[in-house]
Structure formats: structure tokens, C-alpha cells
LORO-481800 format. One record per residue (C-alpha): x, y, z. Coordinates in steps of 0.25 Angstrom, whole numbers, plus 5000, padded with zeros to 4 digits. Each point is the difference from the previous one (the first is absolute). Layout:
<sites>
XYZ/...
</sites>
This chain:
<sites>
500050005000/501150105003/500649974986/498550044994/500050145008/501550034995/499649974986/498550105003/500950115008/501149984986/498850024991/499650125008/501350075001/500349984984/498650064996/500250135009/501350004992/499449984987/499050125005/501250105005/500050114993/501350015000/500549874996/499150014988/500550124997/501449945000/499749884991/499450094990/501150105000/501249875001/499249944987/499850134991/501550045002/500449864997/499050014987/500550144996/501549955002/499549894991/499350084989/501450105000/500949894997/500849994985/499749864992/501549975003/499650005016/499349865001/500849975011/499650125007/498649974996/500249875007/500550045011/498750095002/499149894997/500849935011/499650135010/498650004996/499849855002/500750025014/499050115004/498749934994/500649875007/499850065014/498750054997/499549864997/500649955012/499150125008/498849964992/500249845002/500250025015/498550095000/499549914992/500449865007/499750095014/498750024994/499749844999/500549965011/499150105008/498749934991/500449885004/499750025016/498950044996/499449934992/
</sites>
């Protein structure tokens, strides 16, 4: 049982920092500097371009990890009570 309730208190704590303000504000502006660094680069820079896609990937993995963590909190929580 205290497994389940780490796993609900988990899910709580990523959705309130899903909701931040500032965190949002801070994957959007990580993720458009990343895209306009992309957009700036010469045909010759793929392996700059790789390197961006790299960063992006980093930043939308621990996004996902926030969102999986809600989202199995949010099972768990269904589960005792249903």
C-alpha cells in the first residue's frame, strides 16, 4: 500500500509541474531556441543539426517522464478506488 501512495503522491507532484507556469514557460522557450538554432543552420551543419535534435529529444524525454509519472499516479489512484 505505501508503494500505491508513493506512486499517487508522484503522480500529484509531476501534474502540479506539468501546470507551473514556469516550467511550461521554460520547455517552450528551451524547445523554440532549439527549433530556431535549427532553422538557422547552413545545409553543411547536419551534425549541428544532429546535435539539436539530440537537445530536443533530451528536453521532450523528460517531459514524457512528468507525463507517464501523472498518468500512472492517476491509475494507481483508480485502482483503490475502484
Amino acid at each position: 500500500m505505501a508503494d500505491k501512495e508513493k506512486e499517487i503522491r508522484e503522480g500529484q507532484e509531476a501534474k502540479a509541474l506539468l501546470e507551473a507556469p514556469l516550467l511550461i514557460k521554460s520547455y517552450e522557450v528551451i524547445q523554440n531556441d532549439i527549433f530556431q538554432q535549427w532553422i538557422r543552420t547552413d545545409i553543411e551543419e547536419a551534425s549541428k543539426r544532429e546535435s539539436l535534435y539530440f537537445s530536443l529529444r533530451g528536453v521532450l524525454t523528460a517531459q514524457n517522464v512528468l507525463v507517464n509519472t501523472m498518468e500512472n499516479g492517476k491509475i494507481v489512484e483508480n485502482e483503490l478506488k475502484g
